[in-house]
C-alpha positions as a LaTeX table, in Angstrom:
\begin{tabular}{lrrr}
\hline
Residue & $x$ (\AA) & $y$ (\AA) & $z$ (\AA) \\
\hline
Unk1 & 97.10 & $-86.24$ & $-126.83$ \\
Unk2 & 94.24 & $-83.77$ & $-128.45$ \\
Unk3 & 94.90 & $-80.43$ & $-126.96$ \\
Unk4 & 91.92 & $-78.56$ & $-125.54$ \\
Unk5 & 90.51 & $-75.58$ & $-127.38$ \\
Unk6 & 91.14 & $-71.96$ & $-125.73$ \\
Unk7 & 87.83 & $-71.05$ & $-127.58$ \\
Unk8 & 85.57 & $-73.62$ & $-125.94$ \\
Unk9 & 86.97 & $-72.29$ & $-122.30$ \\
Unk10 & 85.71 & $-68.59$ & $-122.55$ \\
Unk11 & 82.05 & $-69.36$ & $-121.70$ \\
Unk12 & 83.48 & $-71.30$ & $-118.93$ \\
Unk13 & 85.47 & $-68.54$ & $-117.84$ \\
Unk14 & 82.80 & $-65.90$ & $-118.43$ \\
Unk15 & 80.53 & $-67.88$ & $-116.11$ \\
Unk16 & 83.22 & $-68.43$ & $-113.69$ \\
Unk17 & 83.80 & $-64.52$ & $-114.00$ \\
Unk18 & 79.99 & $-63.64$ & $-113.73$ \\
Unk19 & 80.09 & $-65.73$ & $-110.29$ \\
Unk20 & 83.04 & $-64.46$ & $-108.82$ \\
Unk21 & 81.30 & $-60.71$ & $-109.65$ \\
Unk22 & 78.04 & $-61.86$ & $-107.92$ \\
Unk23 & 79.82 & $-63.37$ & $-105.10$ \\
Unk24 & 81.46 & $-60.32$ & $-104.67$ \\
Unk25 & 77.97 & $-57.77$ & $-104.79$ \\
Unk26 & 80.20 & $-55.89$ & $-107.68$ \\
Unk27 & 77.16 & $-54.41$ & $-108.67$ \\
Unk28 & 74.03 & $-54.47$ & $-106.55$ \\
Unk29 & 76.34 & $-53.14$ & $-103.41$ \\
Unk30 & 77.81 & $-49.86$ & $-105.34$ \\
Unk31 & 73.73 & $-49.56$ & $-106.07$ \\
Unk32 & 72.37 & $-49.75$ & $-102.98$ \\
Unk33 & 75.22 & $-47.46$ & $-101.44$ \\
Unk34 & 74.93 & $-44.27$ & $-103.60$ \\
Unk35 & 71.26 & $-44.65$ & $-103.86$ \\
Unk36 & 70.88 & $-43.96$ & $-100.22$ \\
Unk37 & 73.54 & $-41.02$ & $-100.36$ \\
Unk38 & 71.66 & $-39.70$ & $-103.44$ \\
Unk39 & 68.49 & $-39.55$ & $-100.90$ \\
Unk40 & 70.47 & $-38.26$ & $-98.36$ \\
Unk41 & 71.55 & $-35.64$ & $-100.47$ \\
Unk42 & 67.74 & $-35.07$ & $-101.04$ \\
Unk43 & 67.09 & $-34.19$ & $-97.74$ \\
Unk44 & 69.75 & $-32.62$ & $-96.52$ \\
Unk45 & 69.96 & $-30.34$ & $-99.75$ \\
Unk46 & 66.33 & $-29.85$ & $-99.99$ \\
Unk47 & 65.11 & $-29.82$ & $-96.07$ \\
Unk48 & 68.38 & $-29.00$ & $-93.62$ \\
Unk49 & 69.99 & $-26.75$ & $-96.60$ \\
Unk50 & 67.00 & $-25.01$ & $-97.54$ \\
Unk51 & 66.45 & $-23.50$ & $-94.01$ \\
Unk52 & 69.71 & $-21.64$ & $-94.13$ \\
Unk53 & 71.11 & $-18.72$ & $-95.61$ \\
Unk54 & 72.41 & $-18.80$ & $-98.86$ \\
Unk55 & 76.11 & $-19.13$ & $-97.52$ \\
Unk56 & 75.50 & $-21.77$ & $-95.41$ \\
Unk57 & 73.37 & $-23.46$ & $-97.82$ \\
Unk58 & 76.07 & $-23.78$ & $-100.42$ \\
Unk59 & 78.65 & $-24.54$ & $-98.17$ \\
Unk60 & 76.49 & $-27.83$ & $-97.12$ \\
Unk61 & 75.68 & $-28.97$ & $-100.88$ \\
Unk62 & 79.54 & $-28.09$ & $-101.57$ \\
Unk63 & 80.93 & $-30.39$ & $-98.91$ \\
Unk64 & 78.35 & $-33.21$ & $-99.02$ \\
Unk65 & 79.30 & $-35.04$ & $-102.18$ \\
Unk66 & 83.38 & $-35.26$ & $-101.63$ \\
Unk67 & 82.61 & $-35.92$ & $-97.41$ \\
Unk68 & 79.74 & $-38.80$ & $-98.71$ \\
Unk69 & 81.71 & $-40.07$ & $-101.10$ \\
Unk70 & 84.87 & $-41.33$ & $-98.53$ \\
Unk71 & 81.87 & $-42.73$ & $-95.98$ \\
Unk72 & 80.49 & $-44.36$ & $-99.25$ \\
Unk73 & 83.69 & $-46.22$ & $-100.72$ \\
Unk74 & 85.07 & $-46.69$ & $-96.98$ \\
Unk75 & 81.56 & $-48.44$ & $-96.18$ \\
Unk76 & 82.15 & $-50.54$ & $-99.45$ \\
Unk77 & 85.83 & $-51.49$ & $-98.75$ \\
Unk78 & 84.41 & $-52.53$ & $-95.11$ \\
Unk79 & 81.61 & $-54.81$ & $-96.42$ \\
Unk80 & 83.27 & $-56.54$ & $-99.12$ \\
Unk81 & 86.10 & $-57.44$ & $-96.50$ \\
Unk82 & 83.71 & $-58.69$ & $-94.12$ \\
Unk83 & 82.06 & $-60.60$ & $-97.24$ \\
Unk84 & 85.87 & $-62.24$ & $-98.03$ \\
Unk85 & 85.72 & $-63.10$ & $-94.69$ \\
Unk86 & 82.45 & $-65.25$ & $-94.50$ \\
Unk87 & 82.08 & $-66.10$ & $-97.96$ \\
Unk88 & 85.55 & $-67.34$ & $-98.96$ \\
Unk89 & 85.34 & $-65.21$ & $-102.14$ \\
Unk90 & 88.29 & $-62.62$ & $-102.51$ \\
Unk91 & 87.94 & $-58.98$ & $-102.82$ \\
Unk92 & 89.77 & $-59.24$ & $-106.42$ \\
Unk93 & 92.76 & $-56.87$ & $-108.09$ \\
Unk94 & 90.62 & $-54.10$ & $-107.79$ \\
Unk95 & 89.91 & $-53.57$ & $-104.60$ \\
Unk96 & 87.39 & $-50.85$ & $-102.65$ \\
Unk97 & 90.91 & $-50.40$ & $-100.38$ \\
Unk98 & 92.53 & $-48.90$ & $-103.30$ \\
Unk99 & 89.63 & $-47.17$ & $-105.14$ \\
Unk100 & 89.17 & $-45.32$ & $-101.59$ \\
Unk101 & 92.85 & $-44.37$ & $-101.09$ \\
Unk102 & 93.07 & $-43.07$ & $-105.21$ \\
Unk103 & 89.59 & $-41.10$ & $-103.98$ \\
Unk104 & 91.22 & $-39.53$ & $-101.19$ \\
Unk105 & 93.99 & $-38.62$ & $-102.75$ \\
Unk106 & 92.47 & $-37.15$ & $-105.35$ \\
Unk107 & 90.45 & $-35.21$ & $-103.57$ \\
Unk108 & 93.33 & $-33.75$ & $-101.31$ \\
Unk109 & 94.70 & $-32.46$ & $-104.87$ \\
Unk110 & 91.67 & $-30.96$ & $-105.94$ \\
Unk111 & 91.19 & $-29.26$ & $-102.23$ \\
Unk112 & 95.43 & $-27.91$ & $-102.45$ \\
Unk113 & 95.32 & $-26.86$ & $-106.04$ \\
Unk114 & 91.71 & $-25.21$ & $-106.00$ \\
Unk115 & 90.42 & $-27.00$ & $-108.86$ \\
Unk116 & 86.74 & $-25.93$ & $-108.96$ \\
Unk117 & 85.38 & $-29.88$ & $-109.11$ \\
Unk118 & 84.03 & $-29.55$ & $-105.69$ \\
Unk119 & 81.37 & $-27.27$ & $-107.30$ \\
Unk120 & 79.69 & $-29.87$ & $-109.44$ \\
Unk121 & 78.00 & $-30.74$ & $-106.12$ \\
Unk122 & 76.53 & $-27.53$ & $-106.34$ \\
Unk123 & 75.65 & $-26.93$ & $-109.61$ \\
Unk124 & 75.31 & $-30.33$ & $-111.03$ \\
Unk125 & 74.89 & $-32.70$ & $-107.97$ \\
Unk126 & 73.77 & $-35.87$ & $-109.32$ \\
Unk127 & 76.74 & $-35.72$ & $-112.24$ \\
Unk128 & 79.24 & $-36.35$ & $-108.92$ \\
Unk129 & 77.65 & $-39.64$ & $-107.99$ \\
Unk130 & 77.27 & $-40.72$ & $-111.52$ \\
Unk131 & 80.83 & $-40.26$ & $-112.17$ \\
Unk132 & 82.07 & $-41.90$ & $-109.20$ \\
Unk133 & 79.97 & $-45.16$ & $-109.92$ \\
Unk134 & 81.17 & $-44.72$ & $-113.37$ \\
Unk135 & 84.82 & $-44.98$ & $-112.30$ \\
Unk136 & 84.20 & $-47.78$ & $-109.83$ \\
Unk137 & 82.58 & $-49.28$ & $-113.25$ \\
Unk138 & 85.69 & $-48.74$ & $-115.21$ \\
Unk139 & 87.55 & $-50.04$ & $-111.89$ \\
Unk140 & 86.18 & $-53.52$ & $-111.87$ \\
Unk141 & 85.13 & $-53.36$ & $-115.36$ \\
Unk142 & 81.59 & $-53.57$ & $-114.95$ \\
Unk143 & 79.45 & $-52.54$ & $-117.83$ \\
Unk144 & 76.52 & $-53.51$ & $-116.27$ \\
Unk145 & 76.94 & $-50.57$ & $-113.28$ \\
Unk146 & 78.68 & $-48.76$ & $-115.85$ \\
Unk147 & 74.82 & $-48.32$ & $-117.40$ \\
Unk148 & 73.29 & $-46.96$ & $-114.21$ \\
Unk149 & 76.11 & $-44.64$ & $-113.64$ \\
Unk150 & 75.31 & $-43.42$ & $-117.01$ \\
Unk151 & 71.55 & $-43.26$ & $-116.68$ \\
Unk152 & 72.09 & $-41.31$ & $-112.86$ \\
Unk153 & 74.37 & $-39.10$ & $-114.96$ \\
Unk154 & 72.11 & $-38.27$ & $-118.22$ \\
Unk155 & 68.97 & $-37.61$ & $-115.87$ \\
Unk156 & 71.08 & $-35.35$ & $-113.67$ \\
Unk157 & 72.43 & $-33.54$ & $-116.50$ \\
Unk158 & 68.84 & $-33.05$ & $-117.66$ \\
Unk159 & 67.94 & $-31.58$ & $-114.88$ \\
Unk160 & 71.00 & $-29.05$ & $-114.90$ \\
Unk161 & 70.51 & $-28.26$ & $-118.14$ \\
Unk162 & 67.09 & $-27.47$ & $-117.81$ \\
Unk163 & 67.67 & $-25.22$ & $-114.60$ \\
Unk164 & 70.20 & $-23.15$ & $-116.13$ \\
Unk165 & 67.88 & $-22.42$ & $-119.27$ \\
Unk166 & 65.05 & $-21.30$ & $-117.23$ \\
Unk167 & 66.63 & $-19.03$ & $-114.56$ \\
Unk168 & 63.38 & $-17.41$ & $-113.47$ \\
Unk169 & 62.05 & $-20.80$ & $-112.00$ \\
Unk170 & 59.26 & $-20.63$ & $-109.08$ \\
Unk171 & 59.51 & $-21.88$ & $-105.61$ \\
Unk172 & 57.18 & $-24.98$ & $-107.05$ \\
Unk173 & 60.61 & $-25.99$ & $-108.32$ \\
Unk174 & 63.01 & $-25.99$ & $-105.59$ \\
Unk175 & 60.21 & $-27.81$ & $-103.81$ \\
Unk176 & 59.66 & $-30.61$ & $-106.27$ \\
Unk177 & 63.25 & $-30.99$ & $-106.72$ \\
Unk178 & 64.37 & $-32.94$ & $-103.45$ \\
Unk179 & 61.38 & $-35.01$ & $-104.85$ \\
Unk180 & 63.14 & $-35.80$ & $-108.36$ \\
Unk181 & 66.84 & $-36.75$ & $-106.52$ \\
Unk182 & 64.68 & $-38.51$ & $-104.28$ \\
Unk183 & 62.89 & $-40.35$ & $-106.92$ \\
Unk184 & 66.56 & $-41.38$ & $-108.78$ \\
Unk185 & 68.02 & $-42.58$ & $-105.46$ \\
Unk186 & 65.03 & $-45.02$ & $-104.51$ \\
Unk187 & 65.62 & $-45.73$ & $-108.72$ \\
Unk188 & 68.99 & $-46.76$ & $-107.55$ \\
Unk189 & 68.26 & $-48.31$ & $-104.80$ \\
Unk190 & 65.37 & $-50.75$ & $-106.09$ \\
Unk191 & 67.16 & $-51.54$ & $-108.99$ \\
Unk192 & 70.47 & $-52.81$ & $-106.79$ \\
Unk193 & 68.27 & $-54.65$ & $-104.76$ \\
Unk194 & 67.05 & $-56.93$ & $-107.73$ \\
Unk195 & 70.72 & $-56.85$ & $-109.09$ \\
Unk196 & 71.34 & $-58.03$ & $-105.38$ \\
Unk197 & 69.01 & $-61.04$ & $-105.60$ \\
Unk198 & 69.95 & $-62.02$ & $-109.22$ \\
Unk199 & 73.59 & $-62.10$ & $-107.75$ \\
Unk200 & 72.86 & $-64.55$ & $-104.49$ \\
Unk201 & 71.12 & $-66.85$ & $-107.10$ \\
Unk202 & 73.87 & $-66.81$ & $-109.54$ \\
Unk203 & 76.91 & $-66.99$ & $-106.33$ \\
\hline
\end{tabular}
């Protein structure tokens, strides 16, 4: 009896891998999700937040991020159960249930121990949803959403970077710049919608 080579099964088990993924809107639904919170952010940060006094306007940019974040992942663990349920196709190991509940608990530990993370929302808001999608991309080991978390995260730097450096910065700026997060969310958004297509062809 010939024995079957392991070699000659790993492009069946890639594909069978890649499907499972696609059944499962790994990528495309992550997308899609932060994409609209990144244009939320946009217009809360740059048309509610903007009427208010400085206070009140960093107090709404600080809690925005860790408060969208839960709705975000809880939204995620909801429609990828709902998606097990109609589709037959499991929600995997690594799970939106658990990736919410580590979330949450981290953030509880940040929020007792005062660990100034809840800032980058203020500072640096687009690095926060860049670095959750990057650890959902570690999560499921998705290189694919791994790359747009990066991309979110170098063009968000960017923009930090270049804020800091020119302090003295006109109100043309803080105009255009709902405009820019604006511009990466939609970004975001229209590229997990043709993830989202290439997925229901390839589940």
């Amino acid at each position: 009896m010939t024995g079957t080579d392991p070699n000659q099964l790993l492009p069946d088990l890639d594909r069978l891998r890649a499907r499972v993924r696609a059944g499962q809107r790994a990528t495309s639904a992550p997308m899609l999700a932060f994409g609209a919170l990144i244009v939320g952010y946009a217009a809360i940060g740059g048309l509610y937040a903007g009427q208010l006094h400085a206070g009140g306007r960093h107090l709404t940019l600080l809690l925005y991020w860790p408060l969208a974040t839960a709705v975000g992942l809880v939204a995620l663990w909801r429609s990828a159960r709902r998606r097990a349920g109609q589709d037959g196709v499991g929600e995997g190991r690594r799970t939106y249930r658990s990736a919410t509940r580590a979330y949450l608990v981290a953030l509880v530990l940040i929020v007792v121990l005062f660990i100034p993370v809840l800032f980058i929302g203020v500072f640096t808001p687009m690095i926060w949803p860049a670095a959750v999608l990057a650890a959902v991309a570690c999560w499921q080991r998705n290189r694919l959403l791994g790359t747009w978390a990066a991309a979110i995260g170098v063009a968000g730097g960017a923009e930090s970077v270049y804020v800091i450096a020119n302090q003295g910065l006109g109100p043309a700026w803080w105009l255009l710049q709902p405009v820019v997060y604006t511009a990466l969310g939609l970004a975001l958004v229209a590229g997990g919608l043709v993830i989202g297509r290439r997925e229901r062809a390839t589940a």
